[in-house]
C-alpha positions, 0 to 999 in steps of 0.5 A, a space after each residue: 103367214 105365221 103359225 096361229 097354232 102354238 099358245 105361246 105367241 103374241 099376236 095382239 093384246 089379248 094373246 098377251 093377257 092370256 100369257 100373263 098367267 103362264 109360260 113366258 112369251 115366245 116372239 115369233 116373226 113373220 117369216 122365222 121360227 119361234 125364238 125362246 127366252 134364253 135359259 141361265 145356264 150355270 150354277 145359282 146364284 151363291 147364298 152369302 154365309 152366316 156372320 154371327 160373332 162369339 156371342 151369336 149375334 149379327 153385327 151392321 151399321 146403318 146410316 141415314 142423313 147425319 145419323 150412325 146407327 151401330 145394330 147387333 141382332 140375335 134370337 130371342 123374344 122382340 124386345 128392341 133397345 135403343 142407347 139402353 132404353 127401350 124403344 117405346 121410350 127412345 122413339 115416342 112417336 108411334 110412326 118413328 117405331 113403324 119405321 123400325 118395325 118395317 124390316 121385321 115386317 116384310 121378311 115375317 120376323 116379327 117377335 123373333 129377335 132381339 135388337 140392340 143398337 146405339 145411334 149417335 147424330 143427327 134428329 129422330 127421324 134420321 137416327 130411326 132410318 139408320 136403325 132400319 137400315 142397320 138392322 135390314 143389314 144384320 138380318 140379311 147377314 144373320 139369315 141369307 136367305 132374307 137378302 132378296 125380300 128385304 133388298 127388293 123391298 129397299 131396305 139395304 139401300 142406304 138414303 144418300 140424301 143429306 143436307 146440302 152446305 151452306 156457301 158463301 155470299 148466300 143466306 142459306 144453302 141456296 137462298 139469296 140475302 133481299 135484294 136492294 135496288 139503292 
């Protein structure tokens, strides 16, 4: 019979509700003793250094389906330039700047930086992701404390998806020509 006495074990479902706000779980089985989580033993994990250049920036590359986007960060007071206009004129639409503004957002950075990066290739859509992306990387490399957030919240991942090549024989990359019976 196990031991009901400790507040740590799992019997049902409610036991677990009750775990939820706690101590981790402890399994216990019908005939051993209670089994506690393994404990990380070791240093912590290493905090990456600070890369900044001469001038006190931050330096990434972000990339979205053909777009390239080269991003430099440093402190200063939000403004973001794109290709040497602003970004209220380079992304007019209000969600492409949503895009960009996502990053500053999860790691409560807003405001505090200042953004300049030229994007080369690909359509709007493409070239606002590379941005996010470029400066995603820049932060984490100019504070490393921001990895985690920003990692947990998919923004150092760069987007693989690409158009697919046309092939030949075919319309399209997929799509066949109309098929004629005589």
């Amino acid at each position: 019979m196990p031991d009901t006495s400790n507040t740590n074990t799992v019997t049902d479902l409610a036991d677990l509700g009750a775990l939820a706000a706690g101590a981790p779980p402890v399994v216990v089985a019908a005939d051993e003793a209670p089994i506690a989580p393994p404990v990380r033993t070791g240093p912590p994990a290493p905090i990456r250094e600070k890369e900044i250049d001469a001038q006190g920036r931050s330096y990434a590359t972000g990339r979205r389906k053909d777009a390239v986007a080269r991003v430099w960060i440093k402190p200063g007071s939000g403004k973001i330039t794109v290709n040497g206009r602003d970004q209220e004129v380079y992304f007019a639409r209000p969600t492409l700047r949503l895009v960009i503004n996502q990053v500053f957002d999860v790691s409560d950075r807003t405001g505090q930086y200042d953004v300049v990066c030229t994007v080369k290739g690909g359509g709007l859509s493409g070239q606002a992701g590379a941005v996010k992306h470029g400066i995603a990387q820049a932060l984490s490399k100019f504070e490393p404390l921001l990895r985690s957030s920003v990692k947990s919240a998919g923004f150092l991942t760069r987007d693989s998806r690409v158009v697919e090549r046309k092939k030949y024989g075919k319309a399209k990359a997929r799509k066949s020509f109309q098929f004629s019976k005589r």
